[in-house]
C-alpha positions as CSV (number, residue, x, y, z in Angstrom):
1,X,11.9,77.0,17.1
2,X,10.3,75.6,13.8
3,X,13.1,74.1,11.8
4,X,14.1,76.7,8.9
5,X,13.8,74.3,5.7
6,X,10.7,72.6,5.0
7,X,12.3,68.8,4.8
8,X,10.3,65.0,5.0
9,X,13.6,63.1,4.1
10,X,17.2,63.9,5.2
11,X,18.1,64.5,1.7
12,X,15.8,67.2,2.1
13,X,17.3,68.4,5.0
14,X,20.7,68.5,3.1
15,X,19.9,69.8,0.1
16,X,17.5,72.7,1.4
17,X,19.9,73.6,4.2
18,X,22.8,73.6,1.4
19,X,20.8,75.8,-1.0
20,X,19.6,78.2,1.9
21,X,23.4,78.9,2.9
22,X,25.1,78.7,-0.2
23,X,27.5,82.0,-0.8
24,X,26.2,83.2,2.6
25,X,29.3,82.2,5.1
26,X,27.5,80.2,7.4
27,X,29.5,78.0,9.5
28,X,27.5,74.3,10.7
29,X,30.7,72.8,12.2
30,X,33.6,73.2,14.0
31,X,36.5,71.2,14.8
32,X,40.1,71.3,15.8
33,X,42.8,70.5,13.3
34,X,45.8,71.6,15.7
35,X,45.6,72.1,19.2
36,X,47.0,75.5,19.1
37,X,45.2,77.0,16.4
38,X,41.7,75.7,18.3
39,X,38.3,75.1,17.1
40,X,38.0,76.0,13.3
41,X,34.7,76.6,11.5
42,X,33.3,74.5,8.4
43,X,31.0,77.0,6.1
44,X,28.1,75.7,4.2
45,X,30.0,75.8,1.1
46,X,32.7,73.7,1.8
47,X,30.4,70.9,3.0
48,X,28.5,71.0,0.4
49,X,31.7,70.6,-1.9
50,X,32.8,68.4,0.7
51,X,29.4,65.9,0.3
52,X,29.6,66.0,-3.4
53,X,32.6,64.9,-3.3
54,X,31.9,61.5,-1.2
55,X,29.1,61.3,-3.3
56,X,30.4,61.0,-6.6
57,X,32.9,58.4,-5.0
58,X,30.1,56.1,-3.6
59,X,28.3,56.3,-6.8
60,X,31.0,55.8,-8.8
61,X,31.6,52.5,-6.9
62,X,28.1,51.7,-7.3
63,X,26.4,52.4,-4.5
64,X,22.8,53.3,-5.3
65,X,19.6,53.7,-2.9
66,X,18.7,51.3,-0.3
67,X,22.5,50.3,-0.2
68,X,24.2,50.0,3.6
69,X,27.4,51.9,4.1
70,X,29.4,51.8,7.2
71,X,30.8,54.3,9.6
72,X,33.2,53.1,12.4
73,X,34.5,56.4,13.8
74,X,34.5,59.2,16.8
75,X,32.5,62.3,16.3
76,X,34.2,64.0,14.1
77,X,33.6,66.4,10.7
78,X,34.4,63.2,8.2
79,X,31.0,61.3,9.7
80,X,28.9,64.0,9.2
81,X,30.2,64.3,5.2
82,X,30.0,60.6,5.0
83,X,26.6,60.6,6.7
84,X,25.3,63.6,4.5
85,X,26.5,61.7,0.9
86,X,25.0,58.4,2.4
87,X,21.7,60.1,2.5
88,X,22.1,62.3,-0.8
89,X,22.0,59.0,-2.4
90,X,19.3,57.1,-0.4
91,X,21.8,55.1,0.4
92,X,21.0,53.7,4.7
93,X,23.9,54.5,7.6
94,X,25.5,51.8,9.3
95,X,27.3,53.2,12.3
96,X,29.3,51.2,14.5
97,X,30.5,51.6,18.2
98,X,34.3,52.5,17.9
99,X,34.5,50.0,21.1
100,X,33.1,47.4,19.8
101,X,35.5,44.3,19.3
102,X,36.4,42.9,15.6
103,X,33.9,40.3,16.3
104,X,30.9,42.4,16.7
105,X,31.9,44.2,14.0
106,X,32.2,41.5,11.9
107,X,28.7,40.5,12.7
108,X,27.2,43.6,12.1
109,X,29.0,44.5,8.8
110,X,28.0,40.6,8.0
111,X,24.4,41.2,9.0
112,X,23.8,45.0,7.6
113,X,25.2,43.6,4.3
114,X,28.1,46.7,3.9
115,X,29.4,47.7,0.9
116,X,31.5,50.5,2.0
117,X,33.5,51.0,5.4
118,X,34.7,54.3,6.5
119,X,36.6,53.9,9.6
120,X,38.4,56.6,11.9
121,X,41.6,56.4,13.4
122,X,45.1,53.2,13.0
123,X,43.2,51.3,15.7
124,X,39.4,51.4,13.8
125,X,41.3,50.6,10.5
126,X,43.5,47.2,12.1
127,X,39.5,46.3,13.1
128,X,38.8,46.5,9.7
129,X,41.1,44.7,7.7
130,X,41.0,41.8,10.5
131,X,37.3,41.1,9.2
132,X,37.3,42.3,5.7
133,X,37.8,38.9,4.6
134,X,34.9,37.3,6.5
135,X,32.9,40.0,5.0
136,X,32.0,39.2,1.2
137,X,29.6,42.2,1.0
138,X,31.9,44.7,1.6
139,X,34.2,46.1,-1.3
140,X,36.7,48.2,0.5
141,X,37.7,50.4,3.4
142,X,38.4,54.1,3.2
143,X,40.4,55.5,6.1
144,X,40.0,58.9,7.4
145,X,43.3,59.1,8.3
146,X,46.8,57.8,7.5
147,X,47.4,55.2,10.5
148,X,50.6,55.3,12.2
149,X,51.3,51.6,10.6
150,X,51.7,52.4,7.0
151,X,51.5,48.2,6.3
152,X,47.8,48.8,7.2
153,X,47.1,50.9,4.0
154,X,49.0,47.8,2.1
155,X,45.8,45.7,0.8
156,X,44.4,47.1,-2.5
157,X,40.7,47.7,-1.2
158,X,42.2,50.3,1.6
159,X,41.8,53.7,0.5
160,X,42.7,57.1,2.3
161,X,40.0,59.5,3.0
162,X,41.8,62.5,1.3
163,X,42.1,60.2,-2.0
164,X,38.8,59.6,-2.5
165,X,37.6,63.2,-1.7
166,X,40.3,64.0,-4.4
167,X,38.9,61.9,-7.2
168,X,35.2,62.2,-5.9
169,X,35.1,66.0,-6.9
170,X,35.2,64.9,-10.7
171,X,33.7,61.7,-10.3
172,X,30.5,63.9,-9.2
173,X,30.4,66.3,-11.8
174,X,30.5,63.3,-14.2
175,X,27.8,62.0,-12.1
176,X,25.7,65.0,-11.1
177,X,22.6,64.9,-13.0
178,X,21.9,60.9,-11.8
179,X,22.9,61.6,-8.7
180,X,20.5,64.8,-8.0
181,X,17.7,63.2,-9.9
182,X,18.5,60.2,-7.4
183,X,18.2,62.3,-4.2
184,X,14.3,63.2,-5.6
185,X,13.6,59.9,-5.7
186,X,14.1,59.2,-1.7
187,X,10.8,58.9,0.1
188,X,9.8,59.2,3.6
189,X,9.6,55.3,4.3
190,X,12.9,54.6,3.2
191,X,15.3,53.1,5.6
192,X,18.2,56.0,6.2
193,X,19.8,54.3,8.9
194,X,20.8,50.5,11.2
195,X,20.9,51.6,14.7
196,X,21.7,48.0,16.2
197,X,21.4,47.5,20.0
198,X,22.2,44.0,21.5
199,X,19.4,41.7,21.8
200,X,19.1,39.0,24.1
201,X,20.3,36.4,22.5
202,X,23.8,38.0,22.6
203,X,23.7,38.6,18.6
204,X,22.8,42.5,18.2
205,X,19.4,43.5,16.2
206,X,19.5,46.3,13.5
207,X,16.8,48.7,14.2
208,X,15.4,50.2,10.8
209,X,14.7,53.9,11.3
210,X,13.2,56.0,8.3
211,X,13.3,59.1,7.0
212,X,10.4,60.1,8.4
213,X,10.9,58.3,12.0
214,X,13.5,60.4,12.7
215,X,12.7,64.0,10.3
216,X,9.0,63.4,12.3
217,X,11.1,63.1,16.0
218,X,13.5,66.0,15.0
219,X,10.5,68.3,14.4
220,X,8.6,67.4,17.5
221,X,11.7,67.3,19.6
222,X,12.8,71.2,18.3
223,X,8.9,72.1,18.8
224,X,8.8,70.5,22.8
225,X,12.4,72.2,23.5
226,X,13.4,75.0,22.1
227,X,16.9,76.3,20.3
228,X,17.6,78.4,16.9
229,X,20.3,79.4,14.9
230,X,22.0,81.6,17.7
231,X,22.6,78.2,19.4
232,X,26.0,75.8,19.5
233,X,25.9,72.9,20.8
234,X,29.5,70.7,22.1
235,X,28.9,67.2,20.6
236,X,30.6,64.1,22.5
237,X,28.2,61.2,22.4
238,X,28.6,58.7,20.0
239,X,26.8,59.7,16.5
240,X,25.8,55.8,16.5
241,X,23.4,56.6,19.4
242,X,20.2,57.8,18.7
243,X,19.8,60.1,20.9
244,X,22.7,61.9,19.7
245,X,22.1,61.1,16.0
246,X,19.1,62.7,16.1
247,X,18.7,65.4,19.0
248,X,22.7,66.5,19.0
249,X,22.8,66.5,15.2
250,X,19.9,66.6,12.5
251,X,18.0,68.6,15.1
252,X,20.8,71.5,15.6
253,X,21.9,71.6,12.5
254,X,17.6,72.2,11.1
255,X,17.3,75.0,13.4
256,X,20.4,76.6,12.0
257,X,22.2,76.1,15.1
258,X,26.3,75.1,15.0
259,X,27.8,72.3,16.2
260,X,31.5,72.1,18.0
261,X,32.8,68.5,18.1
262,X,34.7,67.5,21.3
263,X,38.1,66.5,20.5
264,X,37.1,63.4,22.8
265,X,35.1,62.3,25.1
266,X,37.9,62.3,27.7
267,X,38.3,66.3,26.6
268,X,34.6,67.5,27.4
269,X,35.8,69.2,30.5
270,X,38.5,71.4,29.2
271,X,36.5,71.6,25.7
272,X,33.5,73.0,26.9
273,X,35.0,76.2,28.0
274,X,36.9,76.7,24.6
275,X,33.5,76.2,22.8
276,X,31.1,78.3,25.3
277,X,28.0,75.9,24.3
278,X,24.4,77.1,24.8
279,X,23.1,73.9,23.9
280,X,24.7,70.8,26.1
281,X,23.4,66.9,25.3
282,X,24.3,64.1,27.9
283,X,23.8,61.1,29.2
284,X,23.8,61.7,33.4
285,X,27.5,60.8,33.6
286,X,28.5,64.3,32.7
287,X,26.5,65.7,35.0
288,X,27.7,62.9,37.7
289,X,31.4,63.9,37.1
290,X,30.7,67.5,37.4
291,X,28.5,66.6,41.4
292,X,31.0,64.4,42.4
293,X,34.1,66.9,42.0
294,X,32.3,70.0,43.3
295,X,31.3,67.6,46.7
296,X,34.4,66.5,46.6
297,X,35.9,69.8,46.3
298,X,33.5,70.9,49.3
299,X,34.4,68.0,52.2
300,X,38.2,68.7,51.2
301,X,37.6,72.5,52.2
302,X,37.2,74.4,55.0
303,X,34.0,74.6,57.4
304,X,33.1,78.0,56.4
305,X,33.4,76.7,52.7
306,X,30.9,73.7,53.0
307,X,28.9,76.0,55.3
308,X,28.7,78.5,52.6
309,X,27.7,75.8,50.2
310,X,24.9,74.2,52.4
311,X,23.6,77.6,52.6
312,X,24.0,78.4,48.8
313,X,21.7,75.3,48.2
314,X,19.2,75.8,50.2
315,X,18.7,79.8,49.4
316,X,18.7,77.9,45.3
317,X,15.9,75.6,46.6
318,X,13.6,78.6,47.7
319,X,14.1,80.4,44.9
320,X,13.0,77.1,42.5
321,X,10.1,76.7,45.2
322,X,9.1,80.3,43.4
323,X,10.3,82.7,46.7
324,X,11.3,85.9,46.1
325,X,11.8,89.2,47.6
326,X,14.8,88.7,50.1
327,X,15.8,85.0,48.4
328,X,16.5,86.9,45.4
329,X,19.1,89.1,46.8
330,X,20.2,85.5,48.5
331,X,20.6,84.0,45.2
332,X,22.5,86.6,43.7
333,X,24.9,86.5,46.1
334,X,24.9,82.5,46.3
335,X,25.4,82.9,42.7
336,X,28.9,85.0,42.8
337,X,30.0,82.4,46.0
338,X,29.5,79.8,44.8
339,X,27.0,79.0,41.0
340,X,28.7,81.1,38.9
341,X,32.1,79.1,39.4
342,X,30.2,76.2,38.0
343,X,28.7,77.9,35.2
344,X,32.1,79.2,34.2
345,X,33.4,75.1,34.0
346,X,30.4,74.7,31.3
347,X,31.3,77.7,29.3
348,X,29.4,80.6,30.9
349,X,26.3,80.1,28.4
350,X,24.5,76.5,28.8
351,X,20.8,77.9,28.7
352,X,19.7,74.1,27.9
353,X,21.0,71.0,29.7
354,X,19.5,67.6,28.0
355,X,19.7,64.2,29.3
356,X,19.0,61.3,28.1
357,X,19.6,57.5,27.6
358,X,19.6,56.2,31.3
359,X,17.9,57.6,34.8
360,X,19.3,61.2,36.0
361,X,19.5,60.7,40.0
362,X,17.0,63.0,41.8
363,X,19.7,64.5,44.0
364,X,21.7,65.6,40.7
365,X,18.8,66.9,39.5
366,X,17.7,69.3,41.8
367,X,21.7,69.9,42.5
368,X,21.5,71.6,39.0
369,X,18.2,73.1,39.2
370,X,19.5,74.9,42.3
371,X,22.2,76.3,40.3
372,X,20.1,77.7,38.1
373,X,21.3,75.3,35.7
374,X,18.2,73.2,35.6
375,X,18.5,69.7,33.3
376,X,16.1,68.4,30.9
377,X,15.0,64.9,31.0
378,X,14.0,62.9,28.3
379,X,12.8,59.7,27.5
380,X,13.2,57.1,24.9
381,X,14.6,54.3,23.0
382,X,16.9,53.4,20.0
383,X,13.6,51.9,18.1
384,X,11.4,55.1,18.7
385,X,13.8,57.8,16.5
386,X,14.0,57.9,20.2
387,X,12.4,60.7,21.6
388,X,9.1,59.9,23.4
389,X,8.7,62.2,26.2
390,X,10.7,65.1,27.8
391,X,10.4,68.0,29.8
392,X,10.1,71.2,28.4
393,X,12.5,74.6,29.4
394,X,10.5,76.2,32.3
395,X,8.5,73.2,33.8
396,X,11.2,71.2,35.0
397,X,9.7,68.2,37.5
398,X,12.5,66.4,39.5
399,X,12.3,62.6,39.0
400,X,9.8,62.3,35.5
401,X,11.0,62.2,32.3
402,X,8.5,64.8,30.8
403,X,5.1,65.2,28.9
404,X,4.6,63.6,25.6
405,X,5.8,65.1,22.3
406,X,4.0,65.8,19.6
407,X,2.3,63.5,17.0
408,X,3.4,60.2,19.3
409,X,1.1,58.3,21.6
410,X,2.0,56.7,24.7
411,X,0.4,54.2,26.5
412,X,0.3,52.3,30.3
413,X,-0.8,48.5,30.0
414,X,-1.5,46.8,32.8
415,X,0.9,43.9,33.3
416,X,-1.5,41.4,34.1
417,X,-4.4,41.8,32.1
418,X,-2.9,43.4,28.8
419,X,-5.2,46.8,28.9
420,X,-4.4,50.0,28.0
421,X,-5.1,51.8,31.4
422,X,-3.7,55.3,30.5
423,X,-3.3,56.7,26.7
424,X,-1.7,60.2,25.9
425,X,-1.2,61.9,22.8
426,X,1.4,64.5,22.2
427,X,-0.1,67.7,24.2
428,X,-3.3,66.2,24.5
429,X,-3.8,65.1,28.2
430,X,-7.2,63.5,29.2
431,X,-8.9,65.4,32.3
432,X,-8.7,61.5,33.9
433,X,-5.5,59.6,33.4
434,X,-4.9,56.9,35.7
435,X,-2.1,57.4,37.5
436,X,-1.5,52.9,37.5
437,X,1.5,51.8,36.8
438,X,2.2,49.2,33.7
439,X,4.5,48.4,30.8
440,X,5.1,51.7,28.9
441,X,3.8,51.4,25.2
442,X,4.1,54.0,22.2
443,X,2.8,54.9,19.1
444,X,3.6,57.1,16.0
445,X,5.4,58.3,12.9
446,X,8.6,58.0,15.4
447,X,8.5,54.0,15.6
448,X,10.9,52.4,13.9
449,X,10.3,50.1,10.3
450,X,11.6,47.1,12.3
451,X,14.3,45.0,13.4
452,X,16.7,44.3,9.8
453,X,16.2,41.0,8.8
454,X,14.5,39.5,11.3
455,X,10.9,39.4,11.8
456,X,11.0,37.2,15.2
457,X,12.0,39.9,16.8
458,X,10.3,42.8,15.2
459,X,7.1,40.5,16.6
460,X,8.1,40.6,20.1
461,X,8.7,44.7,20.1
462,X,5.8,45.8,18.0
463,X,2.5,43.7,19.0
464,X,-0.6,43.7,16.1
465,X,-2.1,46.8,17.2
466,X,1.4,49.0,16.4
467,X,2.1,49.3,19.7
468,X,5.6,49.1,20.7
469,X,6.7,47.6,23.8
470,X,9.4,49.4,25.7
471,X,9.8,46.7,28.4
472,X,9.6,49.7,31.2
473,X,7.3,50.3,33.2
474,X,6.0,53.8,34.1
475,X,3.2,55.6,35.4
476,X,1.7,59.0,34.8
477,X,2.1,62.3,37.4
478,X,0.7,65.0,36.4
479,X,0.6,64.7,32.5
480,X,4.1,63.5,33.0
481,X,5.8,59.9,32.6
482,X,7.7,58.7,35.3
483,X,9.8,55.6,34.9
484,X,9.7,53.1,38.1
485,X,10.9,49.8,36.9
486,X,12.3,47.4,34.0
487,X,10.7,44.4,32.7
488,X,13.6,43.5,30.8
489,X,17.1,42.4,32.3
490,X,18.6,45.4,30.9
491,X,21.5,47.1,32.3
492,X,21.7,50.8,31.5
493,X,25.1,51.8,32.3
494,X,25.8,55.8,33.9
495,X,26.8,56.3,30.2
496,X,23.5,55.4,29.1
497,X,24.6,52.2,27.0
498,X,22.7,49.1,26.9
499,X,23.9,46.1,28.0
500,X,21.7,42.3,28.2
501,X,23.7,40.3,31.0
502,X,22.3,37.3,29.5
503,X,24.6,36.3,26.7
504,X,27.9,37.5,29.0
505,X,26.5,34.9,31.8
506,X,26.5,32.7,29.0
507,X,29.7,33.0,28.5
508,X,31.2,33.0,31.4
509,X,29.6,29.5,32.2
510,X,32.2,27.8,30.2
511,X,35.3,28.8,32.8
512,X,35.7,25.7,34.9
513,X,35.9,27.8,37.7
514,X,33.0,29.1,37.8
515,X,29.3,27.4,38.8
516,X,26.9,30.4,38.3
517,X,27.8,34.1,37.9
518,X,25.3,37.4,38.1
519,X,26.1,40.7,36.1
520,X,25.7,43.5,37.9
521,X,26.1,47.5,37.3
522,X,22.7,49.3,36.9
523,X,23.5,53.0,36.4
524,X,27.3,52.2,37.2
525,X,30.2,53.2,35.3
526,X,31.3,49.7,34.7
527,X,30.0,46.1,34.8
528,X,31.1,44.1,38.1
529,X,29.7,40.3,39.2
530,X,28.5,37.9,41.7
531,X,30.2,34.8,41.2
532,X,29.1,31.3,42.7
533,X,32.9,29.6,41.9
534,X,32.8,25.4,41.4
535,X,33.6,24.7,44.8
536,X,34.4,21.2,43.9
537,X,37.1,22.4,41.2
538,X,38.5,25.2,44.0
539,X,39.0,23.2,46.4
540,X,40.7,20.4,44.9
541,X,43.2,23.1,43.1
542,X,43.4,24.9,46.5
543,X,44.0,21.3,48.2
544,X,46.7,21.0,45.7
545,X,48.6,23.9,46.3
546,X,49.0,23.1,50.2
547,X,47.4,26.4,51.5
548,X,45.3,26.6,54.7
549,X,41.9,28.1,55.2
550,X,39.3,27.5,58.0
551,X,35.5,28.0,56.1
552,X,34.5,28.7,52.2
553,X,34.5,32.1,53.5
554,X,38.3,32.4,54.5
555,X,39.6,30.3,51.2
556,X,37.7,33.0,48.9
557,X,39.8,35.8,50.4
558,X,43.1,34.2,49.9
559,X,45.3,35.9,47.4
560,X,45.4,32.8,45.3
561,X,42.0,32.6,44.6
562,X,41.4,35.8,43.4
563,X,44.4,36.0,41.1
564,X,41.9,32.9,39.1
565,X,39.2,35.2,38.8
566,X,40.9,38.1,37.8
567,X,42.6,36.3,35.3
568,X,39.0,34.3,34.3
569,X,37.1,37.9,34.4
570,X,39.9,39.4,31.8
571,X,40.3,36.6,29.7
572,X,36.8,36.4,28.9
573,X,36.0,39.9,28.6
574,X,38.3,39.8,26.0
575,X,35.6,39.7,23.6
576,X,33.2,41.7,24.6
577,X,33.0,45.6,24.0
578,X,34.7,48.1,26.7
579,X,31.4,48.7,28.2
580,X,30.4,45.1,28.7
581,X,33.7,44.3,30.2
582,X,33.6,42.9,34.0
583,X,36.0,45.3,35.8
584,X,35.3,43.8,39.2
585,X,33.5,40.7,41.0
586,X,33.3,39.6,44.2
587,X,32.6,35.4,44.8
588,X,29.9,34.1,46.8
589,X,30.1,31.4,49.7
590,X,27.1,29.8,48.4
591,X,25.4,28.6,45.6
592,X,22.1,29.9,44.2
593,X,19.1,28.3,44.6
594,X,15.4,27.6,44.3
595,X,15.2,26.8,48.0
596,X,16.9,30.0,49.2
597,X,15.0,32.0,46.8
598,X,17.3,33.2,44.4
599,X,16.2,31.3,41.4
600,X,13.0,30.0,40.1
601,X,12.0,26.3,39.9
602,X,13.2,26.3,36.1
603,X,16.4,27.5,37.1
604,X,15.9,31.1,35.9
605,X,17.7,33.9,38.1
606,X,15.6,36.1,40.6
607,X,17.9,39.4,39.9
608,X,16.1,41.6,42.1
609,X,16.1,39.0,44.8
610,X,20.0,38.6,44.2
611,X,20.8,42.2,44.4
612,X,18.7,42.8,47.5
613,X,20.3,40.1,49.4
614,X,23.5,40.4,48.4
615,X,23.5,44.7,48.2
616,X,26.1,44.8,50.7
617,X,28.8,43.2,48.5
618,X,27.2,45.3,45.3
619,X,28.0,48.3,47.4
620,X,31.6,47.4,48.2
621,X,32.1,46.9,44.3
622,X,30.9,50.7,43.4
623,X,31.7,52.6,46.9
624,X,35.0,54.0,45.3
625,X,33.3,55.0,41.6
626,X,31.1,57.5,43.2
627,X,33.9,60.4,42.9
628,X,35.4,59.0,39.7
């Protein structure tokens, strides 16, 4: 559907989306307040009140366009108002990981320059004042809620949310007429928001995304896939995520739609049959969880039971391969067995499934599709707003990621040579496209301003011609991308978060323990290792303690040994954020080397090499995750 308010700026979509409901008792969000009460809607009105009211605060503290504020919180109501002011005053969005550790929040609120942090919940808020010190840019830190350690609200630039919404009510009326003829002033090129992913280097990069990056991606997104204002949508990925930012909020909200925020992430099970979503926006885990219960469900049951199911799949199959006539009675039936069960877990009204942010298995895919529950890929990245490519409602391909959206151009260069060897344009598919694989480029009003301060690495992303380098590498099927490979080193966890095992192999290298060490979890739910240990160091400590072994092989497995690398593995991931953190390992009875092929003459790491040859143990690591 066409977005309802014209808009070329979020403080467009604000303001024309607060005048179009105003007096008219239109709900845009729901939360829960108290369990037993349940979800409870937020009307136009009140958010309107409730963004004036932040508003007048910020610019009574002097916030003014082009100045960063900082959100450090869970989906909740409170970001949204805080988002909404930020933009009413042209003022750019800082949003921050709540599992990030102090230290990369420090650096980030260092880097973006802060003025303002709003943080969550007791444990967001001790995060806070730990850095606020080593942060001179910042001028205080509003809480949303009282923290269960009062001593926490003791320094003079911590403030409560509920305080500031208080004296922000009259602090906008004394304000009003800068402040609205501020709003006018906010152009499409402005920066609204720091989306920063971690780089290579360990230090994270602060992608600048406009006005118009993501206003352009929100109205080619709601063109390609289709919802209106009859639509609700359950949020539960992080608002600092793009994809979320931009498809599970600005887009919902300018079609009129309503969202429902989960009361956690942990909740979305028992939340999404309270909320009865028709819209549903993922990353695959979601739809992992939900395969890996019902399969466990069916090998725990009977043999009539996973008979029935085998049979329920493969009469769902037919009827997606277009039979009718007999299959449709089939399905019917197949539906009361066995579909509809699944349908009622999600609410009884999902008409749209969306995924995004990492690789949705084949087998899921068509799992879903089968069920008559059939998932939307897309594709993109934090630096393109970040939708590039998905499939549209109807002409769902297993295994591609979708056609182009409108207004962006993507393009295939070979990997040798550096030509463009296949070039699409929004709905606009050549009669010959080469079907060659190569890096995956783009172009359009969707790429982002740059990296925040740093022009090195807005170089290396965005080459001379505007194109943007992805670092995939895809091919064209059919007027659809497909995604086969990764230049980069990238990890994409199951939850769709990025992680560079660079910098935490880095790290690692200062144990004494340890002589070389591989990060490993592609499309896992955690991040696991290879460790070569310091043989020379092990064995002398091992010597030491007087135990027995035969081979390298048999003192690796004793007890002893493993307790160091537990305790190495937890120690160090001390400092990095949750999803970084190496939950398992397994050590490695030899070292790596140029000579057995796992690393290069100038001693970089061969990681495909590494994980083919050492699958087995990669397997081990993960074999128990599948039904988590």
């Amino acid at each position: 559907m066409p977005t309802i308010v014209p808009f070329e700026t979020l403080t467009d979509l604000y303001n024309n989306l607060s005048q179009k409901y105003a007096g008219k008792n239109k709900a845009v969000f729901h939360h829960k307040l108290d369990r037993e009460v349940g979800y409870e809607p937020v009307y136009w009105d009140q958010v309107t009140e409730d963004v004036q009211a932040v508003a007048g605060y910020l610019f009574s503290k002097g916030i003014k366009h082009g100045d960063p504020v900082g959100i450090l919180s869970e989906n909740r109501y409170e970001w949204a108002v805080v988002d909404l002011a930020i933009q009413l005053l042209g003022g750019i969005n800082v949003s921050l990981y709540t599992t990030l550790p102090s230290s990369q929040c420090e650096y980030i609120l260092q880097d973006s320059q802060a003025k303002i942090f709003f943080v969550s919940t007791g444990i967001q808020l001790k995060k806070a004042v730990e850095v606020f010190d080593n942060c001179p840019d910042l001028m205080e830190i509003v809480a949303f809620e009282m923290p269960k350690n009062a001593k926490l609200m003791a320094p003079e630039h911590v403030h409560l949310f509920d305080h500031i919404m208080r004296d922000g009510k009259g602090l906008f009326k004394e304000h009003r007429e800068a402040i609205e003829a501020g709003s006018k002033e906010v152009k499409p090129d402005d920066v609204c928001t720091l989306i920063y992913t971690s780089g290579t280097t360990g230090k994270p990069k602060g992608a600048m995304l406009t006005h118009n990056n993501i206003c352009s991606n929100v109205k080619a997104a709601t063109h390609h896939i289709y919802w209106d204002d009859k639509d609700s949508c359950l949020s539960f990925l992080p608002l600092c995520h793009s994809f979320e930012r931009t498809a599970g909020y600005y887009a919902i909200i300018a079609c009129g739609a309503e969202i429902y925020y989960a009361e956690s992430v942990d909740t979305v099970s028992k939340n999404l049959p309270e909320v009865k979503p028709t819209v549903v926006i993922s990353v695959p885990r979601l739809f992992e969880k939900i395969f890996n219960v019902i399969n466990k469900n069916v090998e725990e049951g009977s043999a009539i039971k996973q008979q029935i199911f085998k049979w329920a799949l493969n009469t769902g199959q037919k009827y997606v391969d277009g039979k009718r006539g007999l299959v449709s009675l089939q399905k019917s039936i197949a539906d009361k067995l066995v579909f509809d069960k699944l349908k009622e877990k999600t609410g009884g009204r999902v008409r749209l499934f969306v995924s995004g942010g990492a690789a949705l298995p084949p087998d899921i895919d068509t799992f879903f599709k089968c069920a008559g529950l059939p998932i939307l890929q897309g594709y993109g990245l934090t630096e393109t707003s970040p939708v590039m490519t998905a499939n549209r409602p109807g002409d769902e391909v297993v295994g591609v990621v979708g056609s182009v959206i409108q207004g962006v151009t993507v393009g295939i260069q070979n990997l040798e040579t550096g030509e463009i060897i296949a070039q699409v344009s929004g709905e606009d598919y050549p009669t010959e496209l080469s079907s060659e694989a190569g890096e995956i480029l783009c172009k359009g009003p969707n790429v982002m301003k740059g990296y925040w301060r740093n022009d090195d690495a807005t170089k290396e992303m965005i080459d001379d011609k505007g194109w943007l380098h992805t670092g995939d590498v895809g091919r064209f099927v059919g007027g659809n991308l497909k995604i086969t490979d990764r230049i980069k080193h990238m990890i994409v966890n199951a939850g769709g978060k990025n992680i560079y095992p660079g910098p935490i192999e880095d790290m690692f290298k200062s144990s004494k323990w340890i002589d070389q060490l591989v990060v490993v979890g592609e499309a896992q739910n955690f991040m696991a290792a290879l460790i070569v240990p310091d043989f020379e160091v092990l064995k002398k400590h091992v010597d030491e303690l007087g135990l027995s072994y035969s081979d390298v092989e048999s003192m690796l497995a004793l007890t002893e040994v493993q307790t160091i690398y537990k305790k190495e593995m937890a120690s160090f991931s001390k400092e990095l954020a949750s999803h970084e953190k190496i939950r398992d390992f397994r050590l490695i009875a030899s070292e790596f080397t140029v000579e057995t092929g796992e690393i290069t003459p100038t001693m970089k790491v061969k990681r495909r090499v590494i994980s083919e040859k050492y699958s087995h143990l990669i397997n081990d690591i993960f074999k128990d995750d599948k039904a988590a």
